[in-house]
N, C-alpha and C positions, 0 to 999 in steps of 0.2 A: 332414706330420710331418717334422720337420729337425735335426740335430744341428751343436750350436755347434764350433768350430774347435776347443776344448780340452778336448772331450767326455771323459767316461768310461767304459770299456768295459763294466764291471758296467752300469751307470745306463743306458746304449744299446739293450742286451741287453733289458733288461727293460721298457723302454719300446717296443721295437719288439713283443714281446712280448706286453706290455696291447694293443696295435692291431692286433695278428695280421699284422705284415707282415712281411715279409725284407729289407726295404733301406730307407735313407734318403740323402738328400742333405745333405754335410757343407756347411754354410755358413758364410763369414766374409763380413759387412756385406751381406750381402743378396746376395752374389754365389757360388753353388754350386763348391768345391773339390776336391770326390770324394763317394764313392758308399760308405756305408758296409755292410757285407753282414751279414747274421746269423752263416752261415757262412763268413764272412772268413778266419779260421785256415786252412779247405785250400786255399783258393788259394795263400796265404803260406806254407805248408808244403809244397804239391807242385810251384808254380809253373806250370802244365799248360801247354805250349806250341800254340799252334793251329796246324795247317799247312793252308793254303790251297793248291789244285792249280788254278792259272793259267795255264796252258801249252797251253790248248788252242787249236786254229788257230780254233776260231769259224766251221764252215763254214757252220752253220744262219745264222749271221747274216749271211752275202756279201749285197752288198759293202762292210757297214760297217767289217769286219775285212780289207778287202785294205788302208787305210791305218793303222786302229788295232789292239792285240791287245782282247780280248773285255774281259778287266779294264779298261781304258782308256774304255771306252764308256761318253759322261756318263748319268746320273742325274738329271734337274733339272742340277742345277750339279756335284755330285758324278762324280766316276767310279764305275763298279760296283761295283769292288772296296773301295772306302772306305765303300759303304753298308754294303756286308757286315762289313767292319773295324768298323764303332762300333757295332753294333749287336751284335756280339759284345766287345766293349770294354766294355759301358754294363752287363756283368756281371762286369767287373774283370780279364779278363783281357789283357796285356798285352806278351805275348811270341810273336811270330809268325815261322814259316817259311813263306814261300812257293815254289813248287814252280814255276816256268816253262820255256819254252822258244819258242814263238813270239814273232816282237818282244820278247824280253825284257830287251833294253836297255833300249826304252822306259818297260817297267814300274819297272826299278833307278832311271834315271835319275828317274824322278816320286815314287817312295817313298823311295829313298835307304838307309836305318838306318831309315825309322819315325819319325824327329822330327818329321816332317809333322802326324802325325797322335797323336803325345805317346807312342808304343808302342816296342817293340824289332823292328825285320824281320829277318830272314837269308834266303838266295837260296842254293836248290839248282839248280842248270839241269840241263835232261835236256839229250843230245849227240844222240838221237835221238828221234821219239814215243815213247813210254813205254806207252801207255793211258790208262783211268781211276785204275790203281790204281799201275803199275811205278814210278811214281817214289819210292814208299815205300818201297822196297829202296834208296832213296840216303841214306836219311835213318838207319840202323844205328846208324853213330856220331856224329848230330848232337841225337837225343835222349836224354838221361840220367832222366827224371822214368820210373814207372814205364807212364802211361796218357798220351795226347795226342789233342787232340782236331780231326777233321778235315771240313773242306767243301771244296764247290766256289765259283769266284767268281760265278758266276752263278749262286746259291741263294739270295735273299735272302729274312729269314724274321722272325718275331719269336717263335719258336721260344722257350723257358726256357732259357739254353744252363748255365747252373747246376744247375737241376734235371733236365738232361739228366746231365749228370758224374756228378752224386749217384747218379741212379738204376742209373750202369754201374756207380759203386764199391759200391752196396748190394747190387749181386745178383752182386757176385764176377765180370762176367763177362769174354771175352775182345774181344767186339766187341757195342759196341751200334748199333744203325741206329735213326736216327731215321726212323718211318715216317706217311702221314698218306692219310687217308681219300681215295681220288680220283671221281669219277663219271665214269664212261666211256660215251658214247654213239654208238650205231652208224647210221651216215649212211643205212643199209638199211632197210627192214621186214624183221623175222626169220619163217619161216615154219615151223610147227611141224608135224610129217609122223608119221602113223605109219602104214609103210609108203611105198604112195604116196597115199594118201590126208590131203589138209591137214586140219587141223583145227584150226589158229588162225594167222593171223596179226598180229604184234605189231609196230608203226609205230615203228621208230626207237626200239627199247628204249634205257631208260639200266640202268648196273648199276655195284656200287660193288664199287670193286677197291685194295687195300693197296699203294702204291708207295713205292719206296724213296725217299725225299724229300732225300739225297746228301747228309747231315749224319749222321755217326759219333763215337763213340769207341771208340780202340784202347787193350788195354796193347798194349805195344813190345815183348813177347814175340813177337806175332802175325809179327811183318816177318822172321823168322828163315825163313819157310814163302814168302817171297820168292826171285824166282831174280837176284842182281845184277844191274841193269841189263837186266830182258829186257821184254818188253812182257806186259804183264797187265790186263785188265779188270777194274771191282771186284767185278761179279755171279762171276766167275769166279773170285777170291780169295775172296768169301763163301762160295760153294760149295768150295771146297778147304778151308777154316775148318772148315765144319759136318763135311766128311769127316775129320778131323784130331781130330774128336770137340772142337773148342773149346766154350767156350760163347758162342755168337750168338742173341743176341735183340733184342727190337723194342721201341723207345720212342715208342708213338704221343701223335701232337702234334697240337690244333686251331685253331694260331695261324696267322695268316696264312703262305702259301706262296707265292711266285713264282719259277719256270725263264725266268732271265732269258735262257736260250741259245736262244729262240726269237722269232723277231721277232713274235709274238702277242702274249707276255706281254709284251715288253720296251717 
């Protein structure tokens, strides 16, 4: 299904519609020129900017990261961070802050503004580690839209990042976590005791446990409950949140996941 270069927005609407989809590819001469959305207006209307947190030293990954930073590290042909970049792109979003600080020359000097990769970048650097979460207290007066949306760069996902937004703006709340089914297996046999008497043992159980999968949306009220520049984790900001009576909750996802900060998955 494809829309010509000088489509009409009623007639797109309604044709996306009759085929039950959300998006199409705008084409001129058989060559694709954007991505048209159902719900196109609230991007255009909110502009949501994504802020990417690349600043970490990468130590799970030594020693690929004693010469590059973790964003840097190719993909096939790509760097990490550019998979993440188009793939949250290829749902029209286009205006990104990234958050660095190790090597983060290297990162400026490779992305530049974003024209690389057809997008807008900006660069907060931290002066010192931050955490997971502290560098979002630099970002106060760089975002004006009410909600923004954030990852890490070594999250790559195929994640709905659209229907992620939607679902934080439809339930009002303050922070959403995107969260995704994990199965956790224990390298042991578990032994089951009552008393001191066994009564079963169970060979290298598996058990499914809820992780936080390090794809959010904030509103920009939240970063007020930041302490300028201090070091903060984000398990440790979520909990501060939930104490603060915010509303956090969880958008489970079962598209592909990958932690690229470990040299298993990577």
């Amino acid at each position: 299904i494809t829309l010509k270069k000088n489509y009409n927005k009623e007639l797109a609407l309604k044709k996306l519609d009759d085929q039950g989809i959300d998006q199409a590819p705008i084409v001129d001469k058989k060559k694709v020129i954007g991505i048209f959305f159902k719900n196109q207006s609230l991007y255009q209307k909110l502009k949501i900017p994504i802020v990417i947190m690349s600043g970490g030293l990468g130590t799970r990954l030594k020693p690929i990261t004693i010469k590059l930073p973790k964003a840097l590290i190719p993909i096939k042909k790509d760097p990490m961070l550019s998979s993440v970049i188009k793939n949250i792109k290829n749902y029209g979003f286009t205006n990104f802050i990234l958050c660095t600080y190790y090597k983060n020359k290297m990162i400026k000097n490779y992305y530049k503004n974003g024209k690389i990769l057809d997008i807008s970048i900006k660069y907060v650097n931290e002066k010192k580690p931050l955490g997971t979460a502290g560098a979002l207290s630099l970002l106060r007066n760089k975002i004006t839209e009410k909600n923004f949306l954030l990852t890490n760069c070594d999250v790559l996902s195929q994640i709905n990042y659209k229907n992620l937004l939607e679902f934080h703006i439809k339930n009002k709340a303050d922070l959403t976590v995107a969260t995704r089914k994990y199965v956790s297996q224990h390298q042991y046999g578990e032994i089951n005791l009552k008393g001191i008497a066994i009564k079963n043992i169970v060979e290298k159980p598996k058990r499914d446990v809820i992780i936080n999968a390090g794809i959010y949306v904030f509103k920009k009220n939240c970063l007020k409950f930041l302490k300028y520049n201090d070091h903060t984790d984000m398990n440790e900001f979520i909990i501060k949140l939930i104490k603060k009576n915010k509303k956090v909750i969880a958008y489970p996802f079962y598209e592909s996941w990958f932690d690229l900060g470990t040299k298993e998955q990577l």
